[in-house]
N, C-alpha and C positions, 0 to 999 in steps of 0.2 A: 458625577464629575470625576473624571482621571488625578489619578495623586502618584507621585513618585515619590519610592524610596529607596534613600541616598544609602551607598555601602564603599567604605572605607577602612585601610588600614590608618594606624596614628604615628606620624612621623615627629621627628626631631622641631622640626619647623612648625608643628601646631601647637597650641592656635594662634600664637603670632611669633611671627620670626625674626631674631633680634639681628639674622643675615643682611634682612632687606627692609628693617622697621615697619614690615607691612604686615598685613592677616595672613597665615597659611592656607596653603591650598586646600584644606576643609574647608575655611568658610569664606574666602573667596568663593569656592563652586557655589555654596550653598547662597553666597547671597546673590551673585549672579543668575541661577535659575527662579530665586524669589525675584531677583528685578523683573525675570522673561515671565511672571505671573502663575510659574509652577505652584501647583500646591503638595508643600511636602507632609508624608503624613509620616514616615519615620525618619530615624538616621542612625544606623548602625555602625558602631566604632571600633573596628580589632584591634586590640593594642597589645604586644610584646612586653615581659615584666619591668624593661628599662625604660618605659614608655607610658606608664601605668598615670602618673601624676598628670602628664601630656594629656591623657584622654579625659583623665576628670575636671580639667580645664577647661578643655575644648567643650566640655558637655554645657559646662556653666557658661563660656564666653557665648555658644549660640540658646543661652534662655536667654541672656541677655538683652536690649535692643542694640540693633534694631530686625534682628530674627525674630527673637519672641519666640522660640521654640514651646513647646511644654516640656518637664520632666520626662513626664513619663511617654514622649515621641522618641523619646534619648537613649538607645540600650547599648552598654560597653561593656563589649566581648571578652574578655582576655584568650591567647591563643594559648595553645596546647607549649608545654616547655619546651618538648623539642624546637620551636619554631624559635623561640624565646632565645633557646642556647647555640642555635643555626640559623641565624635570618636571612642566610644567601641562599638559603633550599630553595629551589624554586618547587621542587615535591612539595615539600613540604607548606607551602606560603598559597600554592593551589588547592591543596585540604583542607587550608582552616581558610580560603576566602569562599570553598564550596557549604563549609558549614555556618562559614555565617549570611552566604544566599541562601539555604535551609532555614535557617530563622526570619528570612524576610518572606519566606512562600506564601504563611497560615495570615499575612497581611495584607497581599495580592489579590485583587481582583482581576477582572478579564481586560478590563480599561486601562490598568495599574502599568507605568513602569519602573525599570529599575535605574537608578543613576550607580556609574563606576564610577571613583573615584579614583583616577590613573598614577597619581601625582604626588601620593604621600608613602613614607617607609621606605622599603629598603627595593631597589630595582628587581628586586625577583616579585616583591609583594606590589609593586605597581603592576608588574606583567600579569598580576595573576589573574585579574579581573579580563582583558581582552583575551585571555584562553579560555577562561571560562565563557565567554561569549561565542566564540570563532567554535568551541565545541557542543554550542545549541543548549548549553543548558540555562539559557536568558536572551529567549526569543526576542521579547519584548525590551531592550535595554539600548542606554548608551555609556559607553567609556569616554569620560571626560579627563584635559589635562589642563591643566595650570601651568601659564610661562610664567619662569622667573622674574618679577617684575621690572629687573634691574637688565633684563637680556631680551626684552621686549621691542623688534626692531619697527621701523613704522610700516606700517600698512596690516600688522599683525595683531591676534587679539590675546586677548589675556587669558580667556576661557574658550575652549572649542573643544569639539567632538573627534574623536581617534578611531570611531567604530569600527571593526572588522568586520562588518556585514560583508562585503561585497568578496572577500576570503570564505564568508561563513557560505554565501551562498552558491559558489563555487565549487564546494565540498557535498554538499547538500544536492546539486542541480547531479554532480555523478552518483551517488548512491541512489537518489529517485529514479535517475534516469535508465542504471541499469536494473531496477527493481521492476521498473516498468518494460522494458525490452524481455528480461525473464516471464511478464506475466504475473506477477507479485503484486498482482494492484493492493490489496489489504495489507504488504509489508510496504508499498510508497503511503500509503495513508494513515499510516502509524509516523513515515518518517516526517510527513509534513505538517504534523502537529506541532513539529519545534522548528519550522522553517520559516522562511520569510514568503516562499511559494504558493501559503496557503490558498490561492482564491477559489472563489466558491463554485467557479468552474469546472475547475481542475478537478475539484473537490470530486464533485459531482460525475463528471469522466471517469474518475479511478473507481468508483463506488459504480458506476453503469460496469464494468468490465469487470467487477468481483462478484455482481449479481447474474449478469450473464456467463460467467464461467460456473457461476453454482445453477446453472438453470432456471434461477427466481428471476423470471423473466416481468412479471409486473414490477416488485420493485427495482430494475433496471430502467424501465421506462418513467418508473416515479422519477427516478434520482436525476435524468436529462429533459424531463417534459418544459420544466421552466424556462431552460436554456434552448429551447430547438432554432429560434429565432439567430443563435450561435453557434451552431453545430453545423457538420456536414445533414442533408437532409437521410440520405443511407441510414444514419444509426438508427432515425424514429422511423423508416419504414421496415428495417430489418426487425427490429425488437418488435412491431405492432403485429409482422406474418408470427412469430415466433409466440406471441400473447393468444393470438389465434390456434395455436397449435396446427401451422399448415407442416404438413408431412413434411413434402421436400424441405423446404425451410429448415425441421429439426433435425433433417441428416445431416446438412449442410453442418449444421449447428455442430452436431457433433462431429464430423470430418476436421471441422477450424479447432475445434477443442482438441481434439486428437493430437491435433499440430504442434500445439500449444505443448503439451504431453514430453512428444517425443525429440521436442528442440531442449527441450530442458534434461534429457534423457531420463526419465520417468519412465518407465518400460514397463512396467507393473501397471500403472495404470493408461499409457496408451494401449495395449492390451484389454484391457477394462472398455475402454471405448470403439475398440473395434469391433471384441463381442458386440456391445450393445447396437452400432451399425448394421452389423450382419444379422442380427436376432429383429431387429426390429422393421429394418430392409424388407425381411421376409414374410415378417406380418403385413406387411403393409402393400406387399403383393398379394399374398394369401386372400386375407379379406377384401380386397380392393374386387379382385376376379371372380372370389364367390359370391359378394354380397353379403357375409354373413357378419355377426357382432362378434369380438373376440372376447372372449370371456373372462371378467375382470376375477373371479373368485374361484374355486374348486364348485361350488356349489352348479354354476352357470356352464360348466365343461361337457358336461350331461346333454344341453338342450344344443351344446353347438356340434357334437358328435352326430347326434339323432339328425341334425339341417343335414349335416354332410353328406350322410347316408341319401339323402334323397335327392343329392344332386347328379345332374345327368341322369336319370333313371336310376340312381346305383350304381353305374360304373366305376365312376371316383374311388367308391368304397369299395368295391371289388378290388382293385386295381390295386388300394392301398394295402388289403390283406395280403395281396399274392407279392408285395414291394419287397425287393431283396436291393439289401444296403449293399454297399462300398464289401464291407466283410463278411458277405456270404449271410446276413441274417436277418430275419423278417423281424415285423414289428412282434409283438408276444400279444398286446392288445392295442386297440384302438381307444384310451381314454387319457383323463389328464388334461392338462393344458399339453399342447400338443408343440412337442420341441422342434428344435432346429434340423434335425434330419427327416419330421414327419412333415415338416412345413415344406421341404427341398423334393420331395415322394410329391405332392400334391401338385407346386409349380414342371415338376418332369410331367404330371399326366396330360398337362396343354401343350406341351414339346408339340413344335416346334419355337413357339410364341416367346418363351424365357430363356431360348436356348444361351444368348447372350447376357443375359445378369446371368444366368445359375451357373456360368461357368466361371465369372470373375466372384460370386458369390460363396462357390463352393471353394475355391482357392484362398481363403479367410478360415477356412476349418482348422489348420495348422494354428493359425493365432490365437481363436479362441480357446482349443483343446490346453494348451501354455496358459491363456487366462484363466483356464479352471483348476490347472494346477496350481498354478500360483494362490486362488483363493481356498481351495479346498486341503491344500495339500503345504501350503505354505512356506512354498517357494519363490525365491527372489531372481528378477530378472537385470542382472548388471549389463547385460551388452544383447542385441538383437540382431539378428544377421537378417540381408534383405530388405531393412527398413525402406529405403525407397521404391522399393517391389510394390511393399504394402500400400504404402500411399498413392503410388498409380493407380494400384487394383481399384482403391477408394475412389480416385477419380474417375475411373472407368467407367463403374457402376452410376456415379453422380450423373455424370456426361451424357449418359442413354435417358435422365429424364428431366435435367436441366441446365446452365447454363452456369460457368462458374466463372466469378470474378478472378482476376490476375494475381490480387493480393488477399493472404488471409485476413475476414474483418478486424480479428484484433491487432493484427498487426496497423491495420488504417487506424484504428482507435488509437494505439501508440504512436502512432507518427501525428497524431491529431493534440496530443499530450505534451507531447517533447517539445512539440515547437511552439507550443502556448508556455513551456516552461524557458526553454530559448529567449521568446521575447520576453521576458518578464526579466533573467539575467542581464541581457542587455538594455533593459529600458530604464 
């Protein structure tokens, strides 16, 4: 069962106010949420040293009936001097209502809320509760006030709710939103642990886009399978060619990553994924045209050399011994996993057939040679000239074996995101 507990400063006026011969606004709140059938399981009391006798009244007035508190549901704070000898800080009246939500946390469950007590102390120590809400650090809460009973006009109530939820989530809906537009899916789902956003939708969207940006493409399909009935149907056919390991698919994949990269300007690692385009591009003509396996180990290098040898008669390997590169100079052997220039040797010996990728293919050498530096050499890349060059290239290459959508995926995923968080601001 849900229990809330109550956090207040202790003002002049409790526990009963000889202003308006009525209860103070402690336990007014408090007996009003017992009328609405709350069950309170503490009540936490900060009190100032001028205030000190205030609170241990209040603590006895609510064991009394008809609360019936217990003792020990009862704990009284004293604040820090400073606040004691300065009660219009609002700095200050903000630290000790933070420390004493820290003493309500280790009594919190998941169900649990917090009640503000808006209405007691000095106007910076009522404010301090609705900042401390409006700044997420009491997802779960409500800030309540107390009218004056004597200033209670008709139609009005004595007890109501003042929440800043809809400021909190205002604040909340821009930071997710640019978090999400950067590509930050694991920094919005850190933010939306303490938001009112959380649905298990969203949830689950932000968690598909930080798995497919890591590659872990099964758990991407985990985290949206329940939901498909809700989604666009694109994402679960996209992520099932990619669970598949279909080629084109994973260039794609890595072309949209790339994107992703270099709108954030990461250059270091758009680079990183160019390499891996062009490296992998290659293989996958390579093998495709010979038929042969590419060899997962050093040990398996051996049997793929020896296939090669015997394609075409041997001409391939002829052909490859006599291959003079870009700089005047031959292979030295023919073994190894077989790099990026022996794999470009191999696609020129069916020239005419590749003449169109090997020339958007080779024009990525630049990029790569900068990726190597960068990793090997440990070099930073702050600004990239031609960036839109490269990205053609990429699409160029794409375009000769498949068909590309208008929008990058994650960008539809984002736009799938924001507006699921849209209506939910608005509804």
């Amino acid at each position: 069962m849900a229990s809330s507990i109550v956090l207040s400063f202790v003002g002049q006026q409790d526990p009963y106010s000889e202003n308006t011969n009525q209860e103070g606004s402690i336990a007014t709140l408090i007996r009003h949420l017992l009328d609405q059938k709350y069950n309170i399981r503490r009540v936490i009391l900060l009190h100032t040293q001028d205030v000190a006798q205030k609170a241990s009244d209040t603590k006895h007035w609510l064991q009394d009936k008809p609360f019936n508190l217990s003792e020990e549901s009862i704990e009284l704070v004293p604040v820090g001097e400073e606040l004691s000898t300065d009660p219009v800080s609002l700095l200050l009246a903000v630290q000790e209502a933070r420390k004493g939500l820290d003493k309500a946390i280790p009594y919190l469950s998941k169900q649990d809320r917090l009640e503000f007590n808006a209405s007691s102390g000095t106007p910076v120590m009522k404010t301090s509760w609705s900042l401390l809400q409006a700044a997420g650090y009491a997802s779960h809460s409500s800030v309540w006030q107390v009218r004056n009973p004597k200033q209670i006009q008709e139609g009005q109530s004595h007890v109501f709710q003042t929440n800043v939820d809809t400021l909190k989530n205002e604040f909340d809906f821009k930071v997710v939103k640019r978090q999400i537009e950067d590509y930050n899916y694991s920094g919005a789902l850190v933010s939306l642990e303490n938001s009112n956003f959380s649905t298990n939708l969203i949830i689950a969207l932000l968690q598909y886009g930080q798995y497919r940006l890591a590659f872990d493409f099964d758990r991407a399909f985990k985290a949206i399978q329940p939901f498909a009935t809700y989604i666009e149907p694109e994402f679960i056919s996209e992520i099932n060619m990619l669970r598949q390991k279909n080629k084109i698919s994973l260039f794609k994949e890595v072309y949209f990553k790339a994107i992703t990269k270099l709108r954030n300007q990461q250059y270091a690692d758009f680079l990183v994924d160019v390499f891996r385009f062009q490296e992998g591009f290659l293989r996958f003509l390579v093998t495709t045209k010979l038929g042969l396996y590419w060899p997962e180990n050093f040990r398996e290098t051996e049997d793929f050399w020896n296939k090669l040898e015997q394609v075409d008669a041997g001409k391939l390997y002829k052909f490859m011994k006599n291959y003079t590169r870009f700089n005047r100079r031959m292979f030295k052997h023919l073994e190894g996993f077989p790099n990026r220039p022996m794999q470009i040797a191999i696609l020129e010996y069916y020239q005419p057939e590749f003449d169109g990728l090997l020339q958007h293919l080779r024009q990525l050498n630049d990029c790569c040679e900068q990726r190597n530096r960068c990793v090997h050499s440990f070099e930073g890349v702050s600004e990239l000239e031609d960036e839109s060059k490269i990205v053609k290239i990429l699409q160029e290459i794409l375009l000769q074996k498949t068909a590309l959508p208008d929008n990058n995926s994650f960008n539809v995923l984002n736009k799938k995101i924001c507006t699921l968080l849209t209506e939910y601001l608005h509804s």
